[in-house]
PDB file of N, CA, C, O and CB in Angstrom:
ATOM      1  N   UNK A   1     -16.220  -1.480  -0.062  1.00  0.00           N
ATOM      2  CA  UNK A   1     -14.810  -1.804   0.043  1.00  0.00           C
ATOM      3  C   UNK A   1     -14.274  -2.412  -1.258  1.00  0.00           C
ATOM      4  O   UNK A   1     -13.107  -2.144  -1.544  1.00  0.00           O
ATOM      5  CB  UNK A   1     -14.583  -2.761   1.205  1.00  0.00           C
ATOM      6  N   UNK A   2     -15.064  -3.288  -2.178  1.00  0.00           N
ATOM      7  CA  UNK A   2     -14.547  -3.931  -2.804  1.00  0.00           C
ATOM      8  C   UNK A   2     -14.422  -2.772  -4.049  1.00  0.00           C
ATOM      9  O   UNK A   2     -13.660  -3.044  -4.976  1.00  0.00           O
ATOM     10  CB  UNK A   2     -15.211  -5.253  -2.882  1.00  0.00           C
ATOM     11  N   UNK A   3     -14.851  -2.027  -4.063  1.00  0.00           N
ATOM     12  CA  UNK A   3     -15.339  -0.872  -5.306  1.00  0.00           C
ATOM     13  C   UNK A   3     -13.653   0.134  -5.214  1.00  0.00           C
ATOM     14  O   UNK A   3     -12.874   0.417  -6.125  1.00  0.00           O
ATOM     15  CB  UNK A   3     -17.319   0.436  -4.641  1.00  0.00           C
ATOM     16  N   UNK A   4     -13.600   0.408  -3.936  1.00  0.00           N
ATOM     17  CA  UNK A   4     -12.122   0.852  -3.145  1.00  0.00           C
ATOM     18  C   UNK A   4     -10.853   0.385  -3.927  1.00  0.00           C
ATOM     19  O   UNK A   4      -9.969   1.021  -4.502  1.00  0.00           O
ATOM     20  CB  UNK A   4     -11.982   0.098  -1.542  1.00  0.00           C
ATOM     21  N   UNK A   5     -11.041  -0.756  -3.775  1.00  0.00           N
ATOM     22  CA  UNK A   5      -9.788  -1.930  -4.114  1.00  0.00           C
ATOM     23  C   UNK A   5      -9.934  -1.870  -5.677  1.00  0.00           C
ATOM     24  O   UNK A   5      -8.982  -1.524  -6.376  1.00  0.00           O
ATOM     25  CB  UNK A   5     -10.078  -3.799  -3.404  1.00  0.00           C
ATOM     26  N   UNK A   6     -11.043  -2.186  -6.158  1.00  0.00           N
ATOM     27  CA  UNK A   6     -10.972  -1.680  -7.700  1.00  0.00           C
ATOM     28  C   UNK A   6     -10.285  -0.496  -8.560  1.00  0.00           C
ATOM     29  O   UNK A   6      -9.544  -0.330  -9.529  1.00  0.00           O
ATOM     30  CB  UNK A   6     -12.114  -1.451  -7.957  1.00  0.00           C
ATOM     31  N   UNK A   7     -11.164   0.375  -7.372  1.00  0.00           N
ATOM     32  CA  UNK A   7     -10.031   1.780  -7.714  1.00  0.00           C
ATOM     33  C   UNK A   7      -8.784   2.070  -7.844  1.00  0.00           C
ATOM     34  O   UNK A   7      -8.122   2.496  -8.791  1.00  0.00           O
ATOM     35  CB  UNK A   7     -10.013   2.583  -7.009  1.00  0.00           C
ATOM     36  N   UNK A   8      -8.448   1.683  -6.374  1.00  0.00           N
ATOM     37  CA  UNK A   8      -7.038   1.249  -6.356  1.00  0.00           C
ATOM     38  C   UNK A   8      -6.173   0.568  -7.534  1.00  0.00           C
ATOM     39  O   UNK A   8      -5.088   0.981  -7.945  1.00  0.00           O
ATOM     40  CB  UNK A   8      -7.009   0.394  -5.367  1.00  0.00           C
ATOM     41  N   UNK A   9      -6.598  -0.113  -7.810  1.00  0.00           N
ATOM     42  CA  UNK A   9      -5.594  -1.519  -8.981  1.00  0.00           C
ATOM     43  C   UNK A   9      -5.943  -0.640 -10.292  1.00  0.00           C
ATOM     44  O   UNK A   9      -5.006  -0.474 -11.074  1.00  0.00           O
ATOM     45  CB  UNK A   9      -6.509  -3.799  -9.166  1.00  0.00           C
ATOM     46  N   UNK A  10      -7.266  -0.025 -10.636  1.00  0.00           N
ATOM     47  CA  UNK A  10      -7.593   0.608 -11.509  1.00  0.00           C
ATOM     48  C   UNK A  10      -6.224   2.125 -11.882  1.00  0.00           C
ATOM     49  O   UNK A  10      -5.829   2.541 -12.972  1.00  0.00           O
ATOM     50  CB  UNK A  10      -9.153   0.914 -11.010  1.00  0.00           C
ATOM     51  N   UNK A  11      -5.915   2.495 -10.712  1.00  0.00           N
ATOM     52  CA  UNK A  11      -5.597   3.988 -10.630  1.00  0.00           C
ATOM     53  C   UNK A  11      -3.736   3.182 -11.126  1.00  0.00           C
ATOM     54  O   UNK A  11      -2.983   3.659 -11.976  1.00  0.00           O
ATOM     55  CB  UNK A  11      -6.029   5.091  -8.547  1.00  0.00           C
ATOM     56  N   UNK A  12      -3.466   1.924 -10.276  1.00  0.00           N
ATOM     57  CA  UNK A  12      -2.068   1.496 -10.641  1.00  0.00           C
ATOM     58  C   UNK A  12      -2.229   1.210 -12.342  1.00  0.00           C
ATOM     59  O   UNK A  12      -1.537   1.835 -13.146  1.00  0.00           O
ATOM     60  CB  UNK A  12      -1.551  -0.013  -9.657  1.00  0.00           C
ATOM     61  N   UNK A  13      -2.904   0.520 -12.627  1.00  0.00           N
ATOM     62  CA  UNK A  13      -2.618   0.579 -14.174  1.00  0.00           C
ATOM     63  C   UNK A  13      -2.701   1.839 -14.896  1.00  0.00           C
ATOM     64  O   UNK A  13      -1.934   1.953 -15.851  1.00  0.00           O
ATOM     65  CB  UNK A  13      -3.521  -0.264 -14.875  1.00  0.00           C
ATOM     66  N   UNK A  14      -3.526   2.864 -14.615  1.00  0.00           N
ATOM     67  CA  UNK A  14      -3.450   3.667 -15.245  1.00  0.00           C
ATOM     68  C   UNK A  14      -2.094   4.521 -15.407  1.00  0.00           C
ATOM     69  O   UNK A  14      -1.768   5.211 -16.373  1.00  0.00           O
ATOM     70  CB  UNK A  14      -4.378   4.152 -14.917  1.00  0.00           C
ATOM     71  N   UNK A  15      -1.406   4.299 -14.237  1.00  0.00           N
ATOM     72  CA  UNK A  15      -0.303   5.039 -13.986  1.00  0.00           C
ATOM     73  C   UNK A  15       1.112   4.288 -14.674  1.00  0.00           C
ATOM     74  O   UNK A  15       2.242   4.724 -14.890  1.00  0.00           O
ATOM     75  CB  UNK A  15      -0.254   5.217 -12.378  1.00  0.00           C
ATOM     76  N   UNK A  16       0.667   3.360 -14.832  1.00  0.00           N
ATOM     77  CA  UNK A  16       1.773   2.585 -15.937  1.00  0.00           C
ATOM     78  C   UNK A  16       2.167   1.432 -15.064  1.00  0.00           C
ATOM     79  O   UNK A  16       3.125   0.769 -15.463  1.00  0.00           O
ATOM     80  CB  UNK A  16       3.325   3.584 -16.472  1.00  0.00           C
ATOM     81  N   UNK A  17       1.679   1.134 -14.113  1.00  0.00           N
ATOM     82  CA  UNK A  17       2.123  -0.114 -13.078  1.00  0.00           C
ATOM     83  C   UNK A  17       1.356  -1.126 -13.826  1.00  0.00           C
ATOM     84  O   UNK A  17       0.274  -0.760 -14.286  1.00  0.00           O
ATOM     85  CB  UNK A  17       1.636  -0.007 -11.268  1.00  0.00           C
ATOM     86  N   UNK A  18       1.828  -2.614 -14.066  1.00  0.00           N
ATOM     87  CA  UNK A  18       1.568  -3.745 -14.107  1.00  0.00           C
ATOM     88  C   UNK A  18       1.405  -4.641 -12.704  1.00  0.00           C
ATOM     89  O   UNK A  18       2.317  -5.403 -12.384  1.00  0.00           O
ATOM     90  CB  UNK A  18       2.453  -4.120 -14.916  1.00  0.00           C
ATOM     91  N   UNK A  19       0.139  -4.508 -11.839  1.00  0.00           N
ATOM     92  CA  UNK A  19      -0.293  -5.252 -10.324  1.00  0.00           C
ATOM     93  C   UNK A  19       0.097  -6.602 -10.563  1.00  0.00           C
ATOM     94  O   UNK A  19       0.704  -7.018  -9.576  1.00  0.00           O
ATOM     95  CB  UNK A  19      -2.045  -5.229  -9.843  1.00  0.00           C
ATOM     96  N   UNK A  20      -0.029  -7.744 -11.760  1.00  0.00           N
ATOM     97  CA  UNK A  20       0.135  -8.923 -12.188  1.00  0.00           C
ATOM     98  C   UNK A  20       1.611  -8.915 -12.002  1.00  0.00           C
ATOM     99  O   UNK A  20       2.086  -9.975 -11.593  1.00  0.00           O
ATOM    100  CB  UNK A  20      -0.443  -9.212 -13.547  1.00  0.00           C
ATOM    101  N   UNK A  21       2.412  -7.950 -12.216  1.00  0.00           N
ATOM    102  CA  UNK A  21       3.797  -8.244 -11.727  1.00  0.00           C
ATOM    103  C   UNK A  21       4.943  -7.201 -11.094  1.00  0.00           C
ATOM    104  O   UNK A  21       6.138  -7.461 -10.950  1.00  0.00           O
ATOM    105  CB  UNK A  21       4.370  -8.792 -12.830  1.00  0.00           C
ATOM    106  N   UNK A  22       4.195  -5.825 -10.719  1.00  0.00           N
ATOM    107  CA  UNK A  22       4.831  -5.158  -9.974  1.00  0.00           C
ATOM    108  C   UNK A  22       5.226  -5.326  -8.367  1.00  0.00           C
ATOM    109  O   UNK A  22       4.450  -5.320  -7.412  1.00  0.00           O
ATOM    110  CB  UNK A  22       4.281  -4.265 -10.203  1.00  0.00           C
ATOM    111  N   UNK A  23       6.461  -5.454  -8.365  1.00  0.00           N
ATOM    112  CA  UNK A  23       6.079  -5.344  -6.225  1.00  0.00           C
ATOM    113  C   UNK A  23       5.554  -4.210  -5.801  1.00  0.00           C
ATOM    114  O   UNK A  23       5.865  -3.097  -6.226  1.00  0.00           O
ATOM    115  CB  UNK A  23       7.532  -5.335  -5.021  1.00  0.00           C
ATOM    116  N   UNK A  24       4.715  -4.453  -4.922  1.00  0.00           N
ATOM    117  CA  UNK A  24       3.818  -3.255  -3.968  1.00  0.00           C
ATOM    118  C   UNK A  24       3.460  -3.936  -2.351  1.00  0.00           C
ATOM    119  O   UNK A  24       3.316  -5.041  -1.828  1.00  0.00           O
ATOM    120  CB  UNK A  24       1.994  -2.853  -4.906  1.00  0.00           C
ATOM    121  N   UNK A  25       3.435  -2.804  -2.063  1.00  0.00           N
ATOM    122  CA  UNK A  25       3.485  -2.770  -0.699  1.00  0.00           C
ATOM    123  C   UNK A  25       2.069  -1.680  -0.125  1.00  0.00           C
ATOM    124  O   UNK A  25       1.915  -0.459  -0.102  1.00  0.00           O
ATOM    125  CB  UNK A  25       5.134  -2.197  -0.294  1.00  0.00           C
ATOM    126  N   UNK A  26       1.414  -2.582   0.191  1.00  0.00           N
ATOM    127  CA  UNK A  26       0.394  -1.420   0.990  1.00  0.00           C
ATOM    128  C   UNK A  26       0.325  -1.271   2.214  1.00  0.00           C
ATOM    129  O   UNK A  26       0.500  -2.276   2.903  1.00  0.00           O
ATOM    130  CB  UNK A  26      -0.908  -1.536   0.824  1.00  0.00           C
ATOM    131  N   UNK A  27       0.077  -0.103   2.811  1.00  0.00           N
ATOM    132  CA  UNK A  27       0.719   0.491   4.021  1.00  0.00           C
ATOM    133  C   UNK A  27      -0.524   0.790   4.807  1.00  0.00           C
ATOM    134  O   UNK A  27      -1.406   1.368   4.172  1.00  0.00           O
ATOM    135  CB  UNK A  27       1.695   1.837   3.740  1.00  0.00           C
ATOM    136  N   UNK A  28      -0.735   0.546   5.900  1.00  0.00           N
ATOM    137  CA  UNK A  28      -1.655   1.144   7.158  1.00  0.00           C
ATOM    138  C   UNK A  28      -3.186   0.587   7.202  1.00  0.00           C
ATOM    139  O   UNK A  28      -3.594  -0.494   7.626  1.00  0.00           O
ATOM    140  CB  UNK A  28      -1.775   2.884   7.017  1.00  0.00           C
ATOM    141  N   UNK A  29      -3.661   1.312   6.817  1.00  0.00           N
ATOM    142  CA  UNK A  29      -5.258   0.647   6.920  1.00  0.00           C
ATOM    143  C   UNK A  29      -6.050  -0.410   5.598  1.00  0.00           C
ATOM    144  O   UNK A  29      -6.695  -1.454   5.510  1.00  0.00           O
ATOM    145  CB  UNK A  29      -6.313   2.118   7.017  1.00  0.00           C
ATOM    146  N   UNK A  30      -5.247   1.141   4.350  1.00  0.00           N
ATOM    147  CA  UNK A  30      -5.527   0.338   3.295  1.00  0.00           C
ATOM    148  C   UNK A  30      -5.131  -0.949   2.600  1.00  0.00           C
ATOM    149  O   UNK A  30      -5.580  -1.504   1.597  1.00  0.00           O
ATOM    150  CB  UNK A  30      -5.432   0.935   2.676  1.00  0.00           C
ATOM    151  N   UNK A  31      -4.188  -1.244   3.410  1.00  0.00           N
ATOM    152  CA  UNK A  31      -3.438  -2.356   3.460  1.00  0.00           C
ATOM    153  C   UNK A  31      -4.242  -3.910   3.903  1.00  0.00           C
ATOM    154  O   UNK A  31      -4.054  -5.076   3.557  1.00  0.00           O
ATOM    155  CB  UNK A  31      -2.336  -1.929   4.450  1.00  0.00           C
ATOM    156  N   UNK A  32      -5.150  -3.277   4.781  1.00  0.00           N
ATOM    157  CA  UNK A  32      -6.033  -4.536   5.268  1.00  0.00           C
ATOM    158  C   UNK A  32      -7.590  -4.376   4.270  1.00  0.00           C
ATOM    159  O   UNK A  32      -8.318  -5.342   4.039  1.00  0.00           O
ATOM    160  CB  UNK A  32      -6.380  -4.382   7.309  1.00  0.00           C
ATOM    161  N   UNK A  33      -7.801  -3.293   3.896  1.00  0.00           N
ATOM    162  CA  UNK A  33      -8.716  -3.372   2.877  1.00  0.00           C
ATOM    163  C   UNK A  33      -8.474  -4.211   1.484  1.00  0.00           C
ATOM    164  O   UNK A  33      -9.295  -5.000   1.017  1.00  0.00           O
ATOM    165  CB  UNK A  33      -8.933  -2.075   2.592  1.00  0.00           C
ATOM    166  N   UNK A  34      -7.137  -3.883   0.880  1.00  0.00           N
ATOM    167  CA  UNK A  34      -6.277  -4.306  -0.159  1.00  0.00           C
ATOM    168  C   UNK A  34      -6.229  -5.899  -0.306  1.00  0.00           C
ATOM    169  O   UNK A  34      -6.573  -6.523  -1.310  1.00  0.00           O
ATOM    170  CB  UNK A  34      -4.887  -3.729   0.118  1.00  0.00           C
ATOM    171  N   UNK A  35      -5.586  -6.596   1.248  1.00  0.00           N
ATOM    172  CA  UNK A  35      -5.919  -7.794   1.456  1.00  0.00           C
ATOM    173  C   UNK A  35      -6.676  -8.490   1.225  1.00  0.00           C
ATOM    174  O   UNK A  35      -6.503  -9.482   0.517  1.00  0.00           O
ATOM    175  CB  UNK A  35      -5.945  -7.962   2.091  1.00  0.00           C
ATOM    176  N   UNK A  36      -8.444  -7.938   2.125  1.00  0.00           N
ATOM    177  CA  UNK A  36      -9.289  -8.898   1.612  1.00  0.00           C
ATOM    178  C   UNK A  36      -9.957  -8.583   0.691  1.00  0.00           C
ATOM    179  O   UNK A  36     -10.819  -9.379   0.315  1.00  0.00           O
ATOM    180  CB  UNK A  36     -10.017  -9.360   2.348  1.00  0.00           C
ATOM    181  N   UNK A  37      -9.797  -7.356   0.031  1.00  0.00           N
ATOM    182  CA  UNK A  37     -10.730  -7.518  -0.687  1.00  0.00           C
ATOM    183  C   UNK A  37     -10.362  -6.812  -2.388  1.00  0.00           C
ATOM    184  O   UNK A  37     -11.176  -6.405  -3.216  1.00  0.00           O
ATOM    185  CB  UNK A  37     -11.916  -6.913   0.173  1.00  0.00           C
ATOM    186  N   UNK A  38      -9.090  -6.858  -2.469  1.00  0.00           N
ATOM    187  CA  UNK A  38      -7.926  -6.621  -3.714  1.00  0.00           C
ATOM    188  C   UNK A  38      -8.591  -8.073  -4.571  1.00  0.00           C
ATOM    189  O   UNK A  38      -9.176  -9.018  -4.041  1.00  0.00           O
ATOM    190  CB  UNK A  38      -5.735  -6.764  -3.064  1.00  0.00           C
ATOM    191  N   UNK A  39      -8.260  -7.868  -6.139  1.00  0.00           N
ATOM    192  CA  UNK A  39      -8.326  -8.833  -6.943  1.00  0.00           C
ATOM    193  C   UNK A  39      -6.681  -9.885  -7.202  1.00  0.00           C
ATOM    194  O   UNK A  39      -6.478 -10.999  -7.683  1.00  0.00           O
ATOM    195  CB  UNK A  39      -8.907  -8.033  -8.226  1.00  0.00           C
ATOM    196  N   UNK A  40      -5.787  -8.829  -6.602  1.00  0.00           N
ATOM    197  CA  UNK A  40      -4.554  -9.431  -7.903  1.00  0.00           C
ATOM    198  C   UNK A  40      -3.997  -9.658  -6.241  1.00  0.00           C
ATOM    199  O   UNK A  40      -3.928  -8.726  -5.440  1.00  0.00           O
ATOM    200  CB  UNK A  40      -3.399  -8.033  -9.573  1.00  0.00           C
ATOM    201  N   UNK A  41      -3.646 -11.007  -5.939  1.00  0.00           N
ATOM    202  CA  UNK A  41      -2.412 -11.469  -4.884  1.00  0.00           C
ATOM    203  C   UNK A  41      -1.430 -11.642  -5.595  1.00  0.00           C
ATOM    204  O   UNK A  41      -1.102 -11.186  -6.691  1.00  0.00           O
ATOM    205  CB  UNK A  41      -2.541 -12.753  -4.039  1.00  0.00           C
ATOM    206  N   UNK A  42      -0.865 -12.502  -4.733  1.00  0.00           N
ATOM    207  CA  UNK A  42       0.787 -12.888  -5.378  1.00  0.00           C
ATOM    208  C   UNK A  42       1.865 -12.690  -4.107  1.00  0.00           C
ATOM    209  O   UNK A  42       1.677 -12.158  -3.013  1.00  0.00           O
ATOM    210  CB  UNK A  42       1.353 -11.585  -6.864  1.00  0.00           C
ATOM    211  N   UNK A  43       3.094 -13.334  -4.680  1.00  0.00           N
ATOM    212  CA  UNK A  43       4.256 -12.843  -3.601  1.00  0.00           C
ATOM    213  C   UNK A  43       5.087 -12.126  -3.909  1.00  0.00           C
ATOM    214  O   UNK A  43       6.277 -12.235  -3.614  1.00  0.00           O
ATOM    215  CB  UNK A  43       5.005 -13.682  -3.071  1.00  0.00           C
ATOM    216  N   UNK A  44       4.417 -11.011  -4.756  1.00  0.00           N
ATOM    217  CA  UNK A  44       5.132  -9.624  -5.330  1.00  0.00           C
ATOM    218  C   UNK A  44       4.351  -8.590  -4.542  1.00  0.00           C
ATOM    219  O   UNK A  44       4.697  -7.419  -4.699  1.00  0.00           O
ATOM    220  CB  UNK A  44       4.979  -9.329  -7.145  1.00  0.00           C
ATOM    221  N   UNK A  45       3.342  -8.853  -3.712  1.00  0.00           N
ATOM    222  CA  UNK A  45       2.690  -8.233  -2.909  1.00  0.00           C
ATOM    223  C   UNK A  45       2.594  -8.272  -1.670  1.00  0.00           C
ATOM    224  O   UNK A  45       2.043  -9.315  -1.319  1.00  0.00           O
ATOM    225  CB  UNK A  45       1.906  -8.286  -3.172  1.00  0.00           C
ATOM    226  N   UNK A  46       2.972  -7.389  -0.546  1.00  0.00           N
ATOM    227  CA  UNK A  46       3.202  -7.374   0.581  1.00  0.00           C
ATOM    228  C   UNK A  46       2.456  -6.479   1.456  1.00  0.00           C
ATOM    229  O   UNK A  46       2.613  -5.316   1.085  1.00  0.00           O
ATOM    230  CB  UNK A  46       4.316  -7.242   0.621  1.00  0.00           C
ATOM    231  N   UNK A  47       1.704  -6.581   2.478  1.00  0.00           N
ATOM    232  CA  UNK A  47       1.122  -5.981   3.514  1.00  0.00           C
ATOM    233  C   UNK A  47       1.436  -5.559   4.444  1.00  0.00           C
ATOM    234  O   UNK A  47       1.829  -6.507   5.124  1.00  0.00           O
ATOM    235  CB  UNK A  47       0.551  -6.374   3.851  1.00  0.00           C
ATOM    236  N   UNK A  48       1.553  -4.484   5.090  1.00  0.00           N
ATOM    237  CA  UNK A  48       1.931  -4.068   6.049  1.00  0.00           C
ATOM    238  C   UNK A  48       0.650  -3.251   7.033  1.00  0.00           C
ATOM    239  O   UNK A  48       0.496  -2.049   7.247  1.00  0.00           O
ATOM    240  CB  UNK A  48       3.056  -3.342   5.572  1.00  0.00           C
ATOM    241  N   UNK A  49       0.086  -4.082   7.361  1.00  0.00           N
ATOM    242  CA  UNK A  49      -1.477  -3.890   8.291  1.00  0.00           C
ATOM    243  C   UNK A  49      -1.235  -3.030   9.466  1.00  0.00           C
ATOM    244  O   UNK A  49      -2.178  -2.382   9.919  1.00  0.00           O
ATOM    245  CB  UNK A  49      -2.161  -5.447   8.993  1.00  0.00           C
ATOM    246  N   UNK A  50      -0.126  -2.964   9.975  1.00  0.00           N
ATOM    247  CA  UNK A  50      -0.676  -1.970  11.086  1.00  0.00           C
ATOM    248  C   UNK A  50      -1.267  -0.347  10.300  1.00  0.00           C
ATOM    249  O   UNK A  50      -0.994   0.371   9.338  1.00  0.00           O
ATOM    250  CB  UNK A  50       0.838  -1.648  12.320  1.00  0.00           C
ATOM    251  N   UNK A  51      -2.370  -0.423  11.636  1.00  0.00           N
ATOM    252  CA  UNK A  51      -3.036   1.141  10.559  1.00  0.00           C
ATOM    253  C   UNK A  51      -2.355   2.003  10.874  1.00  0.00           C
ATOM    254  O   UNK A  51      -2.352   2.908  10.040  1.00  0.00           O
ATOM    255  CB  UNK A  51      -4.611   1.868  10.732  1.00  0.00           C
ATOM    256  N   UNK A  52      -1.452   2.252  12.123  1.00  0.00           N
ATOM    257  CA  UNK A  52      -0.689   3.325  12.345  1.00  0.00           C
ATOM    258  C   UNK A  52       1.183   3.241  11.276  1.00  0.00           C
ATOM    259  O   UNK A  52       2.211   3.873  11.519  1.00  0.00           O
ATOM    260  CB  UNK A  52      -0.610   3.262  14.257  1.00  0.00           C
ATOM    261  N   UNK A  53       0.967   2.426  10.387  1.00  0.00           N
ATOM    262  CA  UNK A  53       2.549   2.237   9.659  1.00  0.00           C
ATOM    263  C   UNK A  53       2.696   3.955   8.561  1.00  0.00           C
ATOM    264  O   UNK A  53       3.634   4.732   8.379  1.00  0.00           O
ATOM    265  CB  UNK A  53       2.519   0.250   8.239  1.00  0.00           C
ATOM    266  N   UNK A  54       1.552   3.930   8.166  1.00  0.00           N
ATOM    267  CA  UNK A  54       2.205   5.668   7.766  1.00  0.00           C
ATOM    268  C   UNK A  54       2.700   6.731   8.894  1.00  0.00           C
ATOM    269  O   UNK A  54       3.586   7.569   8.731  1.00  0.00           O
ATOM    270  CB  UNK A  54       0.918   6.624   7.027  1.00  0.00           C
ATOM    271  N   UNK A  55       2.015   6.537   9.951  1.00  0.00           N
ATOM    272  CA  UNK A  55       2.403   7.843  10.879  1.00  0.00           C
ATOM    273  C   UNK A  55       3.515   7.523  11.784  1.00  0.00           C
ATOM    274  O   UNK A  55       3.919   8.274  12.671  1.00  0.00           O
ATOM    275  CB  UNK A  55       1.160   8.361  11.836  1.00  0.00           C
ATOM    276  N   UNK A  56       4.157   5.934  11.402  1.00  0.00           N
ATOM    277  CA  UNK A  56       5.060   5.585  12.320  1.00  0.00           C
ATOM    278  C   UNK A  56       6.390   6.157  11.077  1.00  0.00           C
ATOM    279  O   UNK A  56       7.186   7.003  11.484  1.00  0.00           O
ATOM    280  CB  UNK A  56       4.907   3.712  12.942  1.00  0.00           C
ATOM    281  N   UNK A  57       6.496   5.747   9.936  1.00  0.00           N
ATOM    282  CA  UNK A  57       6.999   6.372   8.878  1.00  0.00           C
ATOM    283  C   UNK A  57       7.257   7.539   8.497  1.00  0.00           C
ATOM    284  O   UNK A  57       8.232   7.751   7.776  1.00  0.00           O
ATOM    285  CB  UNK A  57       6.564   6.144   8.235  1.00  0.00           C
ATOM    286  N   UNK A  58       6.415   8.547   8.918  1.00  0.00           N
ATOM    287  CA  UNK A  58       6.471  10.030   8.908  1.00  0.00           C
ATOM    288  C   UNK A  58       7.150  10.051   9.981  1.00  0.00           C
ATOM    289  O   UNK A  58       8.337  10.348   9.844  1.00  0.00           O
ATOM    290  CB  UNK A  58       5.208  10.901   8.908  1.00  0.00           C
ATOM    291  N   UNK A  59       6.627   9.737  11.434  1.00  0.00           N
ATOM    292  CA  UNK A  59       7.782   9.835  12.985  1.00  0.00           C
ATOM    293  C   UNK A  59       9.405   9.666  12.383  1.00  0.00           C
ATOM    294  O   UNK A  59      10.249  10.550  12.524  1.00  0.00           O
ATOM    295  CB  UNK A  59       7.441   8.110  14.398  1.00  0.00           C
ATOM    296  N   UNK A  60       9.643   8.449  11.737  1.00  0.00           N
ATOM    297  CA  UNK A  60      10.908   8.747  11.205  1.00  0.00           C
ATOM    298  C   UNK A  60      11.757   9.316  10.411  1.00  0.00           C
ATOM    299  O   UNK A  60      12.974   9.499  10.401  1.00  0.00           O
ATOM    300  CB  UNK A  60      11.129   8.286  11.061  1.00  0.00           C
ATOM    301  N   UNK A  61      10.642   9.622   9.571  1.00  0.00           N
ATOM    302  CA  UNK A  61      11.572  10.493   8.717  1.00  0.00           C
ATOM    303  C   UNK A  61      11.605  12.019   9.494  1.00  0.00           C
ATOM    304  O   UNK A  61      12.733  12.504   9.404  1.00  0.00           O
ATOM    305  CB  UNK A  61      10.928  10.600   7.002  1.00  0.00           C
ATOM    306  N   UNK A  62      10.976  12.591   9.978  1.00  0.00           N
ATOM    307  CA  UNK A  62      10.838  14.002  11.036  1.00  0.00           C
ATOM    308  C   UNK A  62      11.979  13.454  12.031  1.00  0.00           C
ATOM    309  O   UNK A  62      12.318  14.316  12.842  1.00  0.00           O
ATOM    310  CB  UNK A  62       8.987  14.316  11.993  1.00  0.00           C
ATOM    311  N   UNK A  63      12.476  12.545  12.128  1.00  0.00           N
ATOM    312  CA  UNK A  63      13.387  12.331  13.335  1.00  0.00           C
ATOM    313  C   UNK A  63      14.691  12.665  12.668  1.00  0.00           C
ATOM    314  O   UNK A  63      15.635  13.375  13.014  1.00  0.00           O
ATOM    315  CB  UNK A  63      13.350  10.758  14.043  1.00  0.00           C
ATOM    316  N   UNK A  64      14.394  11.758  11.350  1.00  0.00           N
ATOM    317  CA  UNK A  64      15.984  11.797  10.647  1.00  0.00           C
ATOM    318  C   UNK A  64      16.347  13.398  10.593  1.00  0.00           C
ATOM    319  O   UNK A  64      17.361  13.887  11.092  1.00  0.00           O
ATOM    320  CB  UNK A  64      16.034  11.052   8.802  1.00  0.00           C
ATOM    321  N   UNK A  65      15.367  14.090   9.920  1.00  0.00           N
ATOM    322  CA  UNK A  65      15.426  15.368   9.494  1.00  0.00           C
ATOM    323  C   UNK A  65      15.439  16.489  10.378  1.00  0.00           C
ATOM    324  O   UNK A  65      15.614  17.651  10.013  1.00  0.00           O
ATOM    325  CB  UNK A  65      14.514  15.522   8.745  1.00  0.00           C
ATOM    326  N   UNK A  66      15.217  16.040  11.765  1.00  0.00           N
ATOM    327  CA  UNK A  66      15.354  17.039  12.895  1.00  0.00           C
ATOM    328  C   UNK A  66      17.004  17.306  13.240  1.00  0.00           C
ATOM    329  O   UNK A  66      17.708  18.309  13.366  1.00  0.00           O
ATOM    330  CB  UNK A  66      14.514  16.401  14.289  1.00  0.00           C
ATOM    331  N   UNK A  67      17.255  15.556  13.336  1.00  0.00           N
ATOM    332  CA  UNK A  67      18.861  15.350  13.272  1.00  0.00           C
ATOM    333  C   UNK A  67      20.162  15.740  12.564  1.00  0.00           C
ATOM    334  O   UNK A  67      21.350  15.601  12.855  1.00  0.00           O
ATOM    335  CB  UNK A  67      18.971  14.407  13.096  1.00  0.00           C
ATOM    336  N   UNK A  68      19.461  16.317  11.454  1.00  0.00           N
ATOM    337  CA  UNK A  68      20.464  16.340  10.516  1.00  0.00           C
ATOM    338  C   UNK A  68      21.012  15.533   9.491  1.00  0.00           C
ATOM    339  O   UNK A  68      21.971  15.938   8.833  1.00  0.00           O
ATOM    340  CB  UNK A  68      21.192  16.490  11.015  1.00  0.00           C
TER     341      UNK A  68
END
């Protein structure tokens, strides 16, 4: 897990994100991985632990888009 979370923070810098001061938000499962076992906290960082928050997110946007 902790190798995970490395990756993770690894893959944001590479991509031009600064974790030390970007807001991010991690979503669903990885979100509780991120938590305990992420290097960089802060209150530019926010969790959103339920593991089902991507597929509740997709439900809405397929709703919006069914609608019109």
């Amino acid at each position: 897990m902790i190798a995970f979370a490395k990756k993770v923070e690894g893959q944001l810098k590479e991509n031009g994100y600064d974790p030390e001061i970007t807001p991010i938000v991690y979503c669903g499962g990885g979100a509780c991985v991120m938590k305990a076992f992420g290097s960089i906290k802060g209150s530019h960082i926010c969790y959103m632990e339920n593991v089902k928050a991507n597929a509740i997110g997709y439900e809405f946007i397929t709703e919006k888009m069914l609608r019109g």
